[in-house]
C-alpha positions as CSV (number, residue, x, y, z in Angstrom):
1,X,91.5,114.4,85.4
2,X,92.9,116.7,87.9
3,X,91.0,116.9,91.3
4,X,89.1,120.6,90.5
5,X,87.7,118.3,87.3
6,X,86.6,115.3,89.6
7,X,85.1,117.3,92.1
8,X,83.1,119.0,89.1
9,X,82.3,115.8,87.9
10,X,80.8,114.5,91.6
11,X,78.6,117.3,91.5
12,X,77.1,116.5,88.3
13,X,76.2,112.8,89.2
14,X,74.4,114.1,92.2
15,X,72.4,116.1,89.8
16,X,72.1,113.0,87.7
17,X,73.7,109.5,87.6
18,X,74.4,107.3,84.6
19,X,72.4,104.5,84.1
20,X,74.4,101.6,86.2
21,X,75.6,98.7,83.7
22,X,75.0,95.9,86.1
23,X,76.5,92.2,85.6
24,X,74.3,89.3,84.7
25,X,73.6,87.2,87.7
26,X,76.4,83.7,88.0
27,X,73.6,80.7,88.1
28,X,74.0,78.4,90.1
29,X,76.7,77.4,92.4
30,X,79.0,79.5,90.1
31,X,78.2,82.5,92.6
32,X,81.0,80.7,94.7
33,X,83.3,82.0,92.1
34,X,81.8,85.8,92.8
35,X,82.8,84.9,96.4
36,X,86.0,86.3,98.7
37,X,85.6,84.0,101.6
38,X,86.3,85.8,104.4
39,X,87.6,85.6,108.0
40,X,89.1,88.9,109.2
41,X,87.7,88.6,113.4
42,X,90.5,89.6,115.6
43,X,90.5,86.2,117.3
44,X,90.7,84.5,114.5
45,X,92.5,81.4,114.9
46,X,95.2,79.5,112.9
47,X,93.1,76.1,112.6
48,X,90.4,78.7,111.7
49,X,91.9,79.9,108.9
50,X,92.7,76.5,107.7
51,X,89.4,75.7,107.3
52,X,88.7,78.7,105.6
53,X,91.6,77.2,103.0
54,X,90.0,74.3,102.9
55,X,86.5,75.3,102.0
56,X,87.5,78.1,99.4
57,X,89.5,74.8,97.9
58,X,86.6,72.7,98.2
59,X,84.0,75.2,97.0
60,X,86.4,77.4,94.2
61,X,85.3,80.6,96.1
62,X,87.0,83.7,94.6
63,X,89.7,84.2,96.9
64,X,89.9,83.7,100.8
65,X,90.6,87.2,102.6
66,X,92.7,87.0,105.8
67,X,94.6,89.4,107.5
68,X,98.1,89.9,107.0
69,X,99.2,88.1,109.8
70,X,97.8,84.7,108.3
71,X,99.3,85.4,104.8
72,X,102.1,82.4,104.9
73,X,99.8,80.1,106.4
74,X,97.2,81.0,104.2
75,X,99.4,80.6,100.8
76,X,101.0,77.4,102.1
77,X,97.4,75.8,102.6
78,X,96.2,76.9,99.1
79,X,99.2,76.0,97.6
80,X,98.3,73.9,94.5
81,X,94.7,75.5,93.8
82,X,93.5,78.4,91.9
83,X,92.1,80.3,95.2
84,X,94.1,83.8,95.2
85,X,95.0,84.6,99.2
86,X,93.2,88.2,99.4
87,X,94.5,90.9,102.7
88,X,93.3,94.1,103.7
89,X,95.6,97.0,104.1
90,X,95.1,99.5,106.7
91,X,92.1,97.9,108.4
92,X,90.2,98.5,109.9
93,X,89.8,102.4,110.4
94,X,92.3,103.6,107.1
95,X,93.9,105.9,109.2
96,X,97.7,104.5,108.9
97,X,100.0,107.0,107.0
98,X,99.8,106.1,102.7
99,X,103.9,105.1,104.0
100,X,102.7,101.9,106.0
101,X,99.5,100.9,103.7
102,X,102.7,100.5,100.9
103,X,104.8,99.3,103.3
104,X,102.3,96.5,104.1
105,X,101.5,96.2,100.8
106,X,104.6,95.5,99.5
107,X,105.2,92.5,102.5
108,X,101.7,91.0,102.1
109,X,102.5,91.2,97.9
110,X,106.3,89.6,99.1
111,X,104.4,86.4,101.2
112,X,102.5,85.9,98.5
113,X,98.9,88.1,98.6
114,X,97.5,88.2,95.0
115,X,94.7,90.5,95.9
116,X,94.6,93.5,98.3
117,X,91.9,95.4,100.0
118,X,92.7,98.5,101.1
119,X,90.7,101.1,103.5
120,X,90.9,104.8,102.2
121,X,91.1,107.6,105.0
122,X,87.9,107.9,105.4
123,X,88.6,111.0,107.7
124,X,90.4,112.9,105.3
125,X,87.6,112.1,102.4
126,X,84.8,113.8,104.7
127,X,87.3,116.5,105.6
128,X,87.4,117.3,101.4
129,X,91.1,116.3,101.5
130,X,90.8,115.0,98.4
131,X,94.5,115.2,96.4
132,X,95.5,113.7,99.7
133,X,92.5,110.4,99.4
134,X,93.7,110.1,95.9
135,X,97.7,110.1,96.7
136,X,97.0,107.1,99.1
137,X,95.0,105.6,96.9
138,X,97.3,105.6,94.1
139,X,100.4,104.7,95.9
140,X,98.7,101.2,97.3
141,X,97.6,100.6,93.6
142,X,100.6,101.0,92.5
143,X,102.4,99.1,94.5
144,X,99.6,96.1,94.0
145,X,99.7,96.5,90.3
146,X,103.3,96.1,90.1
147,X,103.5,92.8,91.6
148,X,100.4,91.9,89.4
149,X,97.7,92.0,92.1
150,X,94.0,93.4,91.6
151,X,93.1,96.2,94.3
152,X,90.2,97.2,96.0
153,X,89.2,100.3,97.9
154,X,87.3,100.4,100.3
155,X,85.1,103.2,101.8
156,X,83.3,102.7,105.1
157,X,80.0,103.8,103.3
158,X,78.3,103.9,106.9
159,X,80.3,107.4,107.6
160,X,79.5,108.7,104.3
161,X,77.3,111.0,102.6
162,X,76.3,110.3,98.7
163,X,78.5,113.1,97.5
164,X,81.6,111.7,99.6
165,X,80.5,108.1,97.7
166,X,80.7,109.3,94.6
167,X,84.0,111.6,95.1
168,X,85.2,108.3,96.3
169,X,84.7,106.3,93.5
170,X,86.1,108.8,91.0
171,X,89.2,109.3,92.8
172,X,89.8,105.5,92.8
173,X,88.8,105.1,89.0
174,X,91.3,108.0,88.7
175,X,93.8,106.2,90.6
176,X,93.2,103.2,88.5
177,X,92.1,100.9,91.4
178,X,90.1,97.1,90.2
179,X,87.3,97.3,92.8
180,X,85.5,99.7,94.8
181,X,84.0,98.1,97.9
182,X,81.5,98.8,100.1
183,X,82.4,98.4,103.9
184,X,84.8,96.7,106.0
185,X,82.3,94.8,107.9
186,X,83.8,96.4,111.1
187,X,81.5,99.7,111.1
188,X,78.4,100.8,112.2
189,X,76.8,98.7,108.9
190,X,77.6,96.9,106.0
191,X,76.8,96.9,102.1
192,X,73.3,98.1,100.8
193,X,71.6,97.6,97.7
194,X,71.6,101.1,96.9
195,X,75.1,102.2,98.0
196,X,76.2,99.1,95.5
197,X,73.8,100.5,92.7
198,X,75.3,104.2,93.4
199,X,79.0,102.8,93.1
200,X,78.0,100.8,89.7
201,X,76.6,104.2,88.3
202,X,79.6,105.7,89.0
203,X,82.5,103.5,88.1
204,X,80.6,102.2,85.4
205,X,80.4,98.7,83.8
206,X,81.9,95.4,85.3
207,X,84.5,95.0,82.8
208,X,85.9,98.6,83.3
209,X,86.1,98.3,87.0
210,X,84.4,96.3,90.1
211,X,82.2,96.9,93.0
212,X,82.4,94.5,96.0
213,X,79.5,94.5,98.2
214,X,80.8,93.9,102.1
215,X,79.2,93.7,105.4
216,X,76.4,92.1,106.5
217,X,75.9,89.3,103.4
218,X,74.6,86.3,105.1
219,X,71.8,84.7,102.9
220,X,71.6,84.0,98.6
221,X,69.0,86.5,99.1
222,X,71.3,88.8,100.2
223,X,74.3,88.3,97.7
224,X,71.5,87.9,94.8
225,X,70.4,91.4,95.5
226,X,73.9,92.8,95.9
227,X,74.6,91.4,92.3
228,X,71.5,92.6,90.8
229,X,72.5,96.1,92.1
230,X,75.6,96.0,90.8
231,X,77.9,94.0,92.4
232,X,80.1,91.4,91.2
233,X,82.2,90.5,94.2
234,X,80.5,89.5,97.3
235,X,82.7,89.5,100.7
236,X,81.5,87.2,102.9
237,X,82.0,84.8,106.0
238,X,78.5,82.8,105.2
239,X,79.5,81.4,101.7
240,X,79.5,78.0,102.5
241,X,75.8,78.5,103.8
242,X,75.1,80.4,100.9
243,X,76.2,77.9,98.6
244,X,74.2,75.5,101.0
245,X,70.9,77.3,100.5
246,X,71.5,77.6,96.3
247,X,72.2,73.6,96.2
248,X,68.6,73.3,98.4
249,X,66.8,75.5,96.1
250,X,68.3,73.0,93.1
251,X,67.3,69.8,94.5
């Protein structure tokens, strides 16, 4: 679709949104495998990280997601498992040129990063710079997909309006991204149920593209809610306590 089609296209799901196609809840400790386990603080700290490793090893969480900086230690630690090392590009704010978001891609994808989050500019997206949001977009997926890697996008939903969420989520199915995700867990708040049941609408089922709730996920309540909205990726620095509270409830 060219943009004048998406935009179009926006303005008929505010009128009215499909009916979201959401996934059928993991039972179990198998939500561990719906998990990115996550440690993205600025002060994070090597030994910190190895322990992140560890657990994601010990618990088969989906991937652990790190900043760049901690890729090599990251892929050295996991080395041996089936837990993908998972970065974030342009983070927090998404306002790096699309040149350095595929320059870092392209290093983090080099040290061995198998997924990548990226932040769109949210600034240009609420400015209705839309060719431009889609040209960044496309240029980190592309770079991700050609070393094999799945790629999320994600928006900042605190800043957003619903029309801005929905343009959002068309230009990245456009640009062919894996994921749309929900916040970066750095903003003013973090995923809600019905921001992830908005996105699911939108992009459509699970197995034609993903929504990763973000922000804010501390409890089973919490991700059981996110996946029954729609969500089937959970970003999270609390799953080893949410995995804690699901073996309680089973004993």
């Amino acid at each position: 679709m060219q943009i004048p089609e998406i935009i179009e296209l926006a303005h008929q799901y505010q009128l009215q949104l499909p009916k979201a196609e959401v996934p059928e809840l993991p039972q179990g400790t198998a939500i561990a495998g719906w998990i990115d386990h996550t440690l993205l603080k600025a002060e994070a700290l090597p030994e910190q990280v190895l322990q992140l490793c560890q657990e994601a090893r010990d618990h088969r969480f989906a991937s652990v997601c790190i900043n760049p900086v901690y890729i090599p230690l990251a892929v050295k630690a996991l080395q041996g498992s089936d837990v993908p090392v998972c970065t974030v590009i342009g983070f927090p704010l998404g306002a790096t040129s699309t040149h350095a978001k595929v320059c870092e891609a392209r290093w983090s994808l080099e040290e061995g990063a198998q997924e990548l989050d990226m932040v769109l500019p949210v600034g240009l997206l609420k400015a209705g710079q839309f060719s431009a949001v889609y040209d960044d977009i496309l240029a980190v997926t592309e770079a991700g997909h050609h070393r094999g890697a799945l790629v999320k996008v994600i928006f900042e939903n605190a800043y957003l309006n619903e029309y801005e969420k929905i343009m959002a989520c068309l230009l990245c199915k456009e640009a062919g991204a894996d994921f749309v995700k929900t916040s970066t867990g750095f903003g003013p708040s973090g995923a809600t149920v019905e921001d992830v049941n908005l996105m699911r609408c939108v992009v459509g089922a699970a197995d034609k593209m993903g929504v990763k709730a973000a922000g804010g996920i501390r409890t089973y309540a919490d991700a059981v809610a996110m996946i029954k909205a729609g969500a089937n990726r959970i970003g999270a620095s609390a799953g080893v306590k949410i995995l804690a509270e699901v073996k309680a409830n089973e004993s």
